[in-house]
C-alpha positions in Angstrom: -53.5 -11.5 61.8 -53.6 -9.6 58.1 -53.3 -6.2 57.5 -56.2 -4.9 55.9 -56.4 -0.7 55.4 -54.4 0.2 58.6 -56.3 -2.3 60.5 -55.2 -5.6 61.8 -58.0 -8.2 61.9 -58.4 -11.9 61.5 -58.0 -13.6 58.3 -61.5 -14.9 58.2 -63.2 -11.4 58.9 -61.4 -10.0 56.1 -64.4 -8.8 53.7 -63.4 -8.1 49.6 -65.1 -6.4 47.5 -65.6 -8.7 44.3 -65.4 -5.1 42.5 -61.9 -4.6 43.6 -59.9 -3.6 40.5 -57.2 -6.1 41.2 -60.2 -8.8 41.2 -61.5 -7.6 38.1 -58.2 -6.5 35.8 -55.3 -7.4 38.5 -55.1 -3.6 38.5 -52.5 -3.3 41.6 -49.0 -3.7 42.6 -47.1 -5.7 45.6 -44.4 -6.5 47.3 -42.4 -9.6 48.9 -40.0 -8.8 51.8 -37.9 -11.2 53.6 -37.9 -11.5 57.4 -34.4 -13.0 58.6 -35.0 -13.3 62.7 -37.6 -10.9 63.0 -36.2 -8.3 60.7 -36.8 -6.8 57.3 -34.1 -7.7 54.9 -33.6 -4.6 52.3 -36.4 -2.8 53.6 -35.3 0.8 51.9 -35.0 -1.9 48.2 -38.3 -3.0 48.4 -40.2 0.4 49.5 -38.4 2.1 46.7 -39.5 -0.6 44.0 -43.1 0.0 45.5 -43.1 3.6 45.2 -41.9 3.3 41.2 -44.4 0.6 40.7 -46.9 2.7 42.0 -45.4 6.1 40.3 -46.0 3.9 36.6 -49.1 2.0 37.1 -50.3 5.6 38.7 -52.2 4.3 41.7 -51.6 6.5 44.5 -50.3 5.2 47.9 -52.6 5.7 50.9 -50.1 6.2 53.1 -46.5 7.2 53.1 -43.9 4.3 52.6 -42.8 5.1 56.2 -45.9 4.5 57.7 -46.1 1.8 55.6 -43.4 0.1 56.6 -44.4 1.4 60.4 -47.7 -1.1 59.7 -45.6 -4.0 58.2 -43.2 -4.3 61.4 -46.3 -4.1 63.4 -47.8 -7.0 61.2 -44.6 -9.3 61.8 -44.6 -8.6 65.7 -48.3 -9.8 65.6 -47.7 -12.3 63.9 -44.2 -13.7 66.0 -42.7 -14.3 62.5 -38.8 -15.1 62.9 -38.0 -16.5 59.4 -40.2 -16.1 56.7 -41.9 -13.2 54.1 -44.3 -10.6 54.4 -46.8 -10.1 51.3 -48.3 -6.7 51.1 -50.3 -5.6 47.8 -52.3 -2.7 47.1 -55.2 -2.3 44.3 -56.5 0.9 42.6 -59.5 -0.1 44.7 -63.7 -0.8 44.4 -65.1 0.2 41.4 -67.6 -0.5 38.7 -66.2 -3.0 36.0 -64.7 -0.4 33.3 -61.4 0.0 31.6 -61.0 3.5 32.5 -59.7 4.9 36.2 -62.2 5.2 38.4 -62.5 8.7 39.6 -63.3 8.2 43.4 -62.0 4.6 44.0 -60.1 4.3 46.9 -56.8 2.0 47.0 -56.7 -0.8 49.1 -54.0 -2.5 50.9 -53.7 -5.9 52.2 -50.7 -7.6 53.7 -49.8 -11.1 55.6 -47.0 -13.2 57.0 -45.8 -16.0 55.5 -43.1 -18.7 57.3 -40.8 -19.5 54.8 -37.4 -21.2 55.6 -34.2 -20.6 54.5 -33.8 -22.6 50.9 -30.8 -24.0 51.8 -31.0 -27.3 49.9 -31.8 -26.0 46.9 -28.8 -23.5 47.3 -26.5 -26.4 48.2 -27.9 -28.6 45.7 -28.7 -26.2 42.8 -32.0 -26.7 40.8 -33.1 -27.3 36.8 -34.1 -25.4 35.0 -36.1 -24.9 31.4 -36.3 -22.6 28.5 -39.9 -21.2 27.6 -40.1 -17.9 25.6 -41.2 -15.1 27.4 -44.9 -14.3 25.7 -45.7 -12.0 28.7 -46.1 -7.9 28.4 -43.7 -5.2 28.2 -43.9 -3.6 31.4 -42.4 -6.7 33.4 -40.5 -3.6 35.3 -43.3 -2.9 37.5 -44.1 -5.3 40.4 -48.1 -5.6 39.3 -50.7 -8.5 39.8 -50.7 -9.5 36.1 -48.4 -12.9 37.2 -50.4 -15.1 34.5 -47.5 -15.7 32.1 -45.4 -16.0 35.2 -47.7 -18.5 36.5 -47.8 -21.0 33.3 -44.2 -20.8 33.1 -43.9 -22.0 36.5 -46.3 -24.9 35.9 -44.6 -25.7 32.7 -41.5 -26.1 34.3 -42.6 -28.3 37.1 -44.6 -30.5 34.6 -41.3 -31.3 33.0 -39.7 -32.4 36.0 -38.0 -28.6 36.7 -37.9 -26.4 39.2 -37.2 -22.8 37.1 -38.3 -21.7 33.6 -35.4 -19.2 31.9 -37.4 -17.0 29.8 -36.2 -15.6 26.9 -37.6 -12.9 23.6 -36.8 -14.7 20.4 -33.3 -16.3 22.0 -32.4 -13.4 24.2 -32.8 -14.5 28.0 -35.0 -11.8 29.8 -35.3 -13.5 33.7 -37.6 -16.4 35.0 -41.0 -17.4 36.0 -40.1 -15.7 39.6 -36.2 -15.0 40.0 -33.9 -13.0 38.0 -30.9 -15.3 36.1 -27.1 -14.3 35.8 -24.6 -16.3 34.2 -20.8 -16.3 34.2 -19.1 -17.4 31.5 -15.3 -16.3 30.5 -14.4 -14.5 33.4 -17.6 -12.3 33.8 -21.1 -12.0 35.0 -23.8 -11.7 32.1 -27.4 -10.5 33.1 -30.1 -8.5 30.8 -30.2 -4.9 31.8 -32.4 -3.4 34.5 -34.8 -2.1 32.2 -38.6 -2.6 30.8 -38.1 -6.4 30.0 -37.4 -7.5 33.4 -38.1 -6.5 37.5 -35.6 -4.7 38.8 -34.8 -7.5 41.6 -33.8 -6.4 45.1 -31.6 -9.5 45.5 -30.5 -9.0 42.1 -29.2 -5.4 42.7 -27.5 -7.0 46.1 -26.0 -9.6 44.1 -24.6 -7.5 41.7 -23.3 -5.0 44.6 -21.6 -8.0 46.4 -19.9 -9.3 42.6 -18.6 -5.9 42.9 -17.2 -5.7 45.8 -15.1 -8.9 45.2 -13.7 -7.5 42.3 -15.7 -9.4 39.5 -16.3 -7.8 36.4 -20.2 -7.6 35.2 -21.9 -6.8 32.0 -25.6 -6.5 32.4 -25.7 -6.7 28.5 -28.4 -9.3 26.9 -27.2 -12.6 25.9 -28.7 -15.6 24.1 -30.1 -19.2 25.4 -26.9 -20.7 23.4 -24.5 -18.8 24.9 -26.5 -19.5 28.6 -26.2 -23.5 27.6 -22.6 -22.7 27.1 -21.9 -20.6 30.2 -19.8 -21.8 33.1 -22.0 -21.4 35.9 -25.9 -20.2 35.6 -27.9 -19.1 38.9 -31.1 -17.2 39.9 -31.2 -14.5 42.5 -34.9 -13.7 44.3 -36.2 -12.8 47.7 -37.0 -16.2 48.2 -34.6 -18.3 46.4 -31.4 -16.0 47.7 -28.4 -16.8 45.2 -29.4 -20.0 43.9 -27.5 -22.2 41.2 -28.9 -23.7 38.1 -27.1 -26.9 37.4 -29.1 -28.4 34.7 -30.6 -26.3 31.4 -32.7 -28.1 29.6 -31.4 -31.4 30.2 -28.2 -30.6 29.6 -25.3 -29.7 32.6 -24.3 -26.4 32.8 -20.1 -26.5 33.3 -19.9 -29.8 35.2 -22.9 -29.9 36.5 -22.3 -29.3 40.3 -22.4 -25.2 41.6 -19.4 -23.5 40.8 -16.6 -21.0 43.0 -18.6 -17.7 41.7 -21.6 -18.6 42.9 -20.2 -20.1 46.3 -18.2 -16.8 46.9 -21.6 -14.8 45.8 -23.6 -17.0 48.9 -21.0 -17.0 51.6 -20.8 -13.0 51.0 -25.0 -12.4 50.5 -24.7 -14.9 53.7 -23.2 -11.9 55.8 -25.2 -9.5 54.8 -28.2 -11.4 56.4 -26.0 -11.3 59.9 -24.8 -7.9 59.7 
């Protein structure tokens, strides 16, 4: 069953309009939310990034995020998902084909279920990862539909034999393809500031939170690919990939190429917020 409106129907009823904006200009916004045993991880996180994304590309919400998130626990009981996500995205809506908003479109929401299992080799294991500049646009702060750039990152990295592209703005690492990166190097955490160059990542803001909490000292100042190739332990942090280390940059180790203490201490402790 999808969520379509504040209906649930079939998949294969589910009727499109091919003038939806978000088919014409991927004019819309969305949101992945893990499900650990049947329950929203960071619920509150990911309505609030929804709202703001909504808020700055100015589509208005249909509903309110509670009874959004009223339909989305619905969706997951009628769907008997235990572990997985649940996709929900909503489009400024049917409209002629112009650049301009539409004056009576309607927004449209769709949302599904996804089973998605715990990535717990590639957490164990770590991943490699590339370095592509980041040609994408300047509002990568709101969670919209525009993923092209994301999605030729992605591919580039896999065709090299990766698993992660590291973006970066004329040297300066930004985030990746589809996770945000941190690195720690001399004693602290390094990530590029919250701000309009990168999405404000749920997991990311947990991370960060939990590096807190243990007493390690962050600076969410930019930093260079040569200092990342340099650092002593690199990982990416995403709703799918959890806290997940980078052991390879380019072909080249990062520290001795196996995951380090910082990022073991991070799992174990994002491991118990799951359970809590």
């Amino acid at each position: 069953m999808i969520l379509f409106g504040n209906r649930f129907i079939p998949k294969e009823h589910l009727r499109i309009s091919p003038d939806d904006r978000g088919y014409y200009f991927g004019d819309g916004i969305y949101e992945v939310i893990r499900v650990y045993e049947g329950r929203f991880y960071e619920m509150a996180a990911h309505m609030n990034r929804l709202q703001r994304s909504a808020r700055e590309a100015r589509i208005p919400l249909p509903y309110s995020t509670a009874e959004l998130e009223r339909l989305l626990e619905q969706l997951v009981h009628k769907n008997g998902l235990v572990t997985g996500t649940v996709y929900v995205q909503i489009t400024r809506g049917e409209a002629p084909r112009a650049h301009a908003f539409p004056g009576d479109a309607r927004p449209v929401v769709y949302g599904y279920c996804n089973e998605v299992p715990r990535p717990h080799r590639m957490m164990e294991r770590g991943i490699r990862a590339i370095t592509l500049e980041d040609v994408r646009w300047l509002r990568c702060d709101i969670k919209s539909l525009n993923l092209l750039g994301n999605v030729l990152a992605k591919q580039e990295a896999l065709d090299r034999g990766a698993d992660e592209a590291i973006l970066h703005r004329g040297g300066t690492v930004t985030e990746c393809s589809a996770s945000n990166v941190m690195m720690f190097k001399d004693g602290k955490i390094f990530t590029h500031p919250a701000n309009h160059l990168i999405l404000h990542g749920v997991t990311r803001a947990v991370t960060l939170n939990l590096a807190r909490r243990l007493g390690m000292e962050i600076d969410e100042t930019p930093f260079h690919v040569d200092e990342l190739k340099r650092a002593d332990e690199v990982w990416i942090t995403g709703t799918t990939v959890e806290i997940t280390p980078v052991v390879q940059v380019d072909g080249q180790p990062v520290g001795d190429g196996r995951p380090g203490p910082v990022v073991r201490k991070l799992q174990q402790a994002f491991e118990r917020t799951i359970w809590q």
